[in-house]
Rosetta silent file (secondary structure, phi, psi, omega in degrees, C-alpha in Angstrom):
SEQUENCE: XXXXXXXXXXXXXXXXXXXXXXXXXXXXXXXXXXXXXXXXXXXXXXXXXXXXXXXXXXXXXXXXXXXXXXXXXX
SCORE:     score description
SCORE:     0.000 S_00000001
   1 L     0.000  136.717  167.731   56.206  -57.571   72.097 S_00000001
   2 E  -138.655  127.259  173.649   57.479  -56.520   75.087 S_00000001
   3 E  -102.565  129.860  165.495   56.893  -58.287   78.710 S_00000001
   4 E  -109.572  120.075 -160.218   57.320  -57.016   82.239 S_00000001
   5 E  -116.832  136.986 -178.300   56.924  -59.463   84.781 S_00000001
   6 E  -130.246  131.924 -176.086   56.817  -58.964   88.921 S_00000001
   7 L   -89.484   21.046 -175.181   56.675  -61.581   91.293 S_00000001
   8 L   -86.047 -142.967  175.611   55.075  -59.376   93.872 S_00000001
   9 L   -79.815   -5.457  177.112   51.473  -59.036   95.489 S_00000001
  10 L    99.803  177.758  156.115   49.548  -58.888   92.578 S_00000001
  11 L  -118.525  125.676 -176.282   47.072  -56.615   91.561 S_00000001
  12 L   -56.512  137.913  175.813   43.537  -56.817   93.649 S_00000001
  13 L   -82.451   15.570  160.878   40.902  -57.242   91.437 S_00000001
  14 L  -102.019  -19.274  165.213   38.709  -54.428   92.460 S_00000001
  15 L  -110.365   20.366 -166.832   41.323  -52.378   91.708 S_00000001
  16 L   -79.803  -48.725 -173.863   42.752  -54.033   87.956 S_00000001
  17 H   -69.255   -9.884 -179.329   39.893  -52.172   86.325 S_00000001
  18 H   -94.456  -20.392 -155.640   41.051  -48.437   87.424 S_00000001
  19 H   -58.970   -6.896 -169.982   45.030  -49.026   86.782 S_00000001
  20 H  -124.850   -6.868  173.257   44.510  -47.215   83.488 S_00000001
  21 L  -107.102  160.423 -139.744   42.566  -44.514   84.296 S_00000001
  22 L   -58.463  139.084 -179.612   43.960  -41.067   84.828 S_00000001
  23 L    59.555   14.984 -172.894   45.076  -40.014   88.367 S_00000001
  24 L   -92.936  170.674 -173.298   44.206  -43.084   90.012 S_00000001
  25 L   164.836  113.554  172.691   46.740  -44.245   92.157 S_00000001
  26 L   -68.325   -7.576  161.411   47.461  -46.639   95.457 S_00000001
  27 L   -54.427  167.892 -151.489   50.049  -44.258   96.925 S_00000001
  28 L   -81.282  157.056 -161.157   49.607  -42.339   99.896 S_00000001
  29 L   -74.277  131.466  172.860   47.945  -38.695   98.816 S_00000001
  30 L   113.935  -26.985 -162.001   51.000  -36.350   97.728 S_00000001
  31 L   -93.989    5.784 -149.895   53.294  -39.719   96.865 S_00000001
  32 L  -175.955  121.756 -169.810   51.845  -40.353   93.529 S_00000001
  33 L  -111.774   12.392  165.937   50.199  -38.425   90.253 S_00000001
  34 L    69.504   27.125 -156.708   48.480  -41.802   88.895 S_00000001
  35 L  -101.880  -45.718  176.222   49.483  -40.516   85.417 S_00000001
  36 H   -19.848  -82.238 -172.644   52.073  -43.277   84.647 S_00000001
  37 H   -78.971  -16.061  146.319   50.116  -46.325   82.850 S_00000001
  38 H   -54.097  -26.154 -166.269   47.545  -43.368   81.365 S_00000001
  39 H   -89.474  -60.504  168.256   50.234  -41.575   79.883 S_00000001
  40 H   -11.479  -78.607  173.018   51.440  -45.558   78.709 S_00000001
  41 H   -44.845  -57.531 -169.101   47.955  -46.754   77.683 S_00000001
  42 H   -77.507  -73.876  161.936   47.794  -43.339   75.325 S_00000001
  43 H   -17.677  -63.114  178.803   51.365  -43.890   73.637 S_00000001
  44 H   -51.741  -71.443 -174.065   50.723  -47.230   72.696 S_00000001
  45 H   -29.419  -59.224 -158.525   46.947  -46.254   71.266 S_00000001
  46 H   -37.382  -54.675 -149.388   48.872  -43.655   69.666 S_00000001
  47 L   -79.196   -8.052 -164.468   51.097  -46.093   68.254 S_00000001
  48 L    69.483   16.257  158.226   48.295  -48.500   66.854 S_00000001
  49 L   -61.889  161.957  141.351   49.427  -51.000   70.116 S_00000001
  50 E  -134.746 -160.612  176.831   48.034  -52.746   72.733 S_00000001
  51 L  -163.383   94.459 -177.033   48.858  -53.405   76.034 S_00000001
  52 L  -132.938  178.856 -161.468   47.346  -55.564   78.762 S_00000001
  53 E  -136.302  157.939  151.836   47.791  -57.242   82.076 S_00000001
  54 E   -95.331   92.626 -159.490   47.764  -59.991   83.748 S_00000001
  55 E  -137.414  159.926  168.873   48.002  -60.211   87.621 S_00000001
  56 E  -176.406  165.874 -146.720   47.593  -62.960   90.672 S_00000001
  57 L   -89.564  130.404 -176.129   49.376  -62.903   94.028 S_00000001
  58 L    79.917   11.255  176.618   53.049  -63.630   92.839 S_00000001
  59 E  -162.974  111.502  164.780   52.816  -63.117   89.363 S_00000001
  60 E  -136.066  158.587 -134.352   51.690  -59.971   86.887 S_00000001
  61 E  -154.014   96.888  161.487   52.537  -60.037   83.656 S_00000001
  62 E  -114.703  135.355 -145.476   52.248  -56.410   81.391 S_00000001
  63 E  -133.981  145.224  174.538   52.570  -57.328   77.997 S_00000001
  64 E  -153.495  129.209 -172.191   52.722  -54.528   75.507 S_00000001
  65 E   -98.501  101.344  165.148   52.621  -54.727   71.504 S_00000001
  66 L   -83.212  120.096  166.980   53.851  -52.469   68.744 S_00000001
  67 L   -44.400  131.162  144.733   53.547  -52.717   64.523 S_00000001
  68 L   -61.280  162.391  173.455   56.677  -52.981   62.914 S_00000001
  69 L  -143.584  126.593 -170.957   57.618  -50.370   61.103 S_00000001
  70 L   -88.188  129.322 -178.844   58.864  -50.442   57.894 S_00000001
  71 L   -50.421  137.735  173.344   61.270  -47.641   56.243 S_00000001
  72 L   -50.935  137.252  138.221   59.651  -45.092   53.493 S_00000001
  73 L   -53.704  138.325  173.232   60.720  -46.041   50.200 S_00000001
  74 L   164.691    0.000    0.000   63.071  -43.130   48.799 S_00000001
């Protein structure tokens, strides 16, 4: 498991549900391809992960999970 933690403004909770989908993004238009935690969100799936968040004003919390993975036999 690996945690990232930010003491910052949070995430609003009208926007926590969009943060994963594709092109979204609170920068100013031109500043920002929203691609970032979509491109994330699809590695991990890839990987048989998961990944979720946590957020309130002064604390978020992205937590992200991987299998081990154990060496072939050979």
């Amino acid at each position: 498991m690996v945690r990232v933690l930010d003491d910052g403004s949070g995430i609003p909770a009208d926007v926590k549900g969009k943060i994963w989908d594709p092109f979204f993004t609170t920068k100013a238009v031109g500043k920002g391809t929203g691609l970032g935690l979509d491109i994330v969100r699809r590695l991990v799936d890839r990987n048989d992960g998961l990944i979720d968040v946590e957020s309130e004003p002064g604390r978020t919390e992205f937590r992200v999970v991987l299998p081990v993975s154990v060496p072939a036999a050979g």
